[in-house]
Steps between C-alpha positions, in 0.01 A plus 500: 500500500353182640597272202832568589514248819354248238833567277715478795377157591555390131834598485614405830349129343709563202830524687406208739469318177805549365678384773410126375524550145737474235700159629489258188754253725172386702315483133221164548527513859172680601128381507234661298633499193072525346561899671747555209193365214312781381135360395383785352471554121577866434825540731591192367525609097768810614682299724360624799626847437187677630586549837439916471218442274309233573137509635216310643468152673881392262626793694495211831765291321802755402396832738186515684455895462323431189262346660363880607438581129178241433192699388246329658499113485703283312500146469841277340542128435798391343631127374920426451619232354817524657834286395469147464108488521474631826147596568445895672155659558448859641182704652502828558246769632558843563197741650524875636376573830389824636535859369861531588671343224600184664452146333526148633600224311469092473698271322539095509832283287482162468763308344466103402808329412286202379528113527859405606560135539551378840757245538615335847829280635255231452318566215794725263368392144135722671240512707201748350571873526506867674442852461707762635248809591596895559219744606580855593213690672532922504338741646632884398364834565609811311395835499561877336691703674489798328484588112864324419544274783354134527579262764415167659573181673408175483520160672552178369428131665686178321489192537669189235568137564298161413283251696841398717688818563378881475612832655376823507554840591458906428622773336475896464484727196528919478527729235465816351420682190569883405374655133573910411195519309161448646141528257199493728269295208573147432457479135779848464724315715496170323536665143765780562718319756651586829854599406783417738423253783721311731395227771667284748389184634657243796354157490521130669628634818378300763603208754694130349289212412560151617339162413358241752263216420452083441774505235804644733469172688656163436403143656852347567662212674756535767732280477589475848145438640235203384229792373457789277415851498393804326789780446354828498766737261467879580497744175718804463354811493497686138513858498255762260631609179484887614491740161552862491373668157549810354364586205437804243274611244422780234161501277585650170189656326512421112209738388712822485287844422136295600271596759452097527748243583435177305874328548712491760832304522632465878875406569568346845807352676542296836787395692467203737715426817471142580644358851491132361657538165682746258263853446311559196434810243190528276386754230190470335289680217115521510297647223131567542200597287240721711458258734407206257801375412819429648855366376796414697824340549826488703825346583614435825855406574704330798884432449551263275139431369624505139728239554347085509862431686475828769125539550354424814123487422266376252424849386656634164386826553224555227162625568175573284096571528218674394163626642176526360244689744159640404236688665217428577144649722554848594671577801810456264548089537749282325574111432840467379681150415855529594838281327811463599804331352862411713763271369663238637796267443503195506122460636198619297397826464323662713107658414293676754115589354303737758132599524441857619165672605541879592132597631440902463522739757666847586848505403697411851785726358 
C-alpha cells in the first residue's frame, strides 16, 4: 500500500535517532534545551504520555501524526509559568486542506527569561538589565493514510540569545500513529474510544547551533604594543537534543451493557530515548465525561528522580490537569480551557493554562 513508504521513512528516522541517544555522560552539553519544554496544557497534566493518542495542533509538540486528526479548524493559546518565573507563551493553529485528509499546521513558542541584572568588570555591583529570549517557529503537515495509520512531519526554525550574542538553527520532526478500531462519526468515536493504539515519534534532529554576535568580543590591551584591540572569541557548536518516543494506549469503556458511552478511562505509557541525558518512562491515566470533561494525571520517571541527592533535573515526576470544553453553534464547535500541573524541586511549580477553539467541520478521521 502507499502508506507503507511513509512508515518506512519513519522508521528508518527512528533508527537514525537512536544512534545519538541514550548517552547521559554528555548530559548539559547540547543547545536547545526549550525543544525538551512542552507548552502545551493537556500533554502536560499526564506527563506527556500521549504520544499514541494525542491529537490536533498539541500533536506538533510530542508526535506530529496527530496533527492529521483535527476536524476542521482549531485554534490553541497556551500561558506556562515555568520554574522560577520564567515567562512561556504558545500559538497554535491547525486547518484541513483539501478532500484528502491532509492537514497543515502553525505553531509559535516564545520563552522570556525576564529582567536579569547586567553587571560589567567595570561596573560589578550593576549596570540595568537583560532578557534572555527563545522563539521556536514550526511548520508540520500530517495526513491520513488509511483508516489506522496517521503520519506527518514537521519543521522547526530556532533561534535564542540576547541583544549581544544569539544563534539559531533547525530541526526535523516525524511520526506516526496506528489505532485497531476506527468509527467513521466523530461524536461515536469520542464517546466509545478507539481501543489499542500505538505511535512513534523522532524529534530535534537537525544540524548544531553556534553563537556569534557583539558579546563574543573583548576590547583588550596588548601588552607588547602601545594600542588596543578587539578579541573576537569563536563559540562551540551545541548539538540538538534528538528524542525517540514510543508510546501506548488502551481506552477502557466504563458504560458496560449501554448502547451509549458516557465514561471512558484511557491508560497510556511512553518510553523516551534521550541522546543528551538518561531515558525516561511515563504512564498516565485520563478519564473523560462525553467529551465535556476530562481528568488526568501521570508520573514520569528518570533514574534517580526520587532521590534530592541522585536526581538530575528539576522534575519530581508528578503530573495533573483537567479540561472543561463545551459546544457551541452547530457544526459541532467547542471552547475548552485547559490546566496542567508538574512539580518541581527546588524551583516553583510549574502551571500551564491553555485556551482551545475547535471550529466544526466533518470529522478528518
Amino acid at each position: 500500500m502507499n502508506y507503507m513508504k511513509y512508515i518506512t521513512a519513519i522508521l528508518a528516522l527512528v533508527i537514525s535517532g537512536q544512534v545519538f541517544a541514550g548517552n547521559p555522560d554528555r548530559r548539559g552539553t547540547n543547545g536547545g534545551e526549550q525543544l525538551l519544554i512542552n507548552p502545551w496544557a493537556r500533554s502536560n497534566g499526564w506527563a506527556n504520555v500521549n504520544t499514541a493518542n494525542v491529537q490536533g495542533i498539541e500533536a506538533t509538540w510530542i508526535n506530529v501524526a496527530g496533527l492529521a486528526q483535527t476536524k476542521q479548524t482549531e485554534l490553541v493559546f497556551s500561558h506556562t509559568r515555568y520554574l522560577a518565573g520564567i515567562s512561556i507563551n504558545n500559538f497554535g493553529l491547525s486547518q484541513v486542506i483539501g478532500k484528502n485528509g491532509g492537514v497543515i499546521g502553525l505553531s509559535l513558542m516564545n520563552i522570556n527569561s525576564g529582567d536579569i541584572q547586567r553587571t560589567t568588570e567595570q561596573q560589578p555591583e550593576g549596570l540595568g538589565t537583560f532578557n534572555v529570549q527563545f522563539t521556536n517557529l514550526a511548520m508540520s503537515y500530517a495526513k491520513k493514510f488509511s483508516e489506522k495509520i496517521y503520519g506527518g512531519m514537521l519543521v522547526r526554525f530556532l533561534s535564542e540569545g540576547t541583544a549581544e550574542v544569539a544563534g539559531s538553527t533547525m530541526t526535523l520532526d516525524a511520526g506516526v500513529q496506528y489505532r485497531t478500531a476506527t468509527h467513521t462519526n466523530e461524536e461515536i468515536r469520542r464517546l466509545k474510544g478507539n481501543d489499542f493504539k500505538l505511535g512513534i515519534s523522532v524529534k530535534n534532529i537537525g544540524p548544531d547551533i553556534s553563537y556569534a554576535g557583539d558579546g563574543m568580543s573583548i576590547r583588550a590591551q596588548d601588552p607588547s604594543k602601545s594600542y588596543s584591540s578587539t578579541l573576537q572569541q569563536r563559540s562551540a557548536k551545541d548539538g540538538m537534543p534528538s528524542i525517540v518516543n514510543f508510546g501506548m494506549s488502551y481506552d477502557f469503556r466504563l458504560d458496560k451493557g449501554t448502547e451509549v458511552y458516557f465514561n471512558r478511562l484511557t491508560l497510556a505509557g511512553n518510553f523516551t530515548s534521550h541522546s543528551y541525558q538518561d531515558n525516561t518512562g511515563a504512564m498516565g491515566l485520563e478519564y473523560a465525561y462525553k467529551t465535556f470533561f476530562m481528568l488526568r494525571t501521570g508520573m514520569l520517571y528518570q533514574q534517580g528522580i526520587f532521590s534530592s541527592d541522585a536526581r538530575n533535573t528539576a522534575y519530581t515526576g508528578f503530573h495533573a490537569g483537567f479540561t472543561l470544553e463545551l459546544p457551541f453553534g452547530k457544526n459541532k464547535s467547542s471552547f475548552a480551557l485547559d490546566y496542567s500541573f508538574k512539580q518541581t524541586k527546588p524551583f516553583g511549580n510549574m502551571h500551564t493554562f491553555g485556551v482551545r477553539i475547535d471550529l466544526g467541520g466533518k470529522d478528518n478521521d
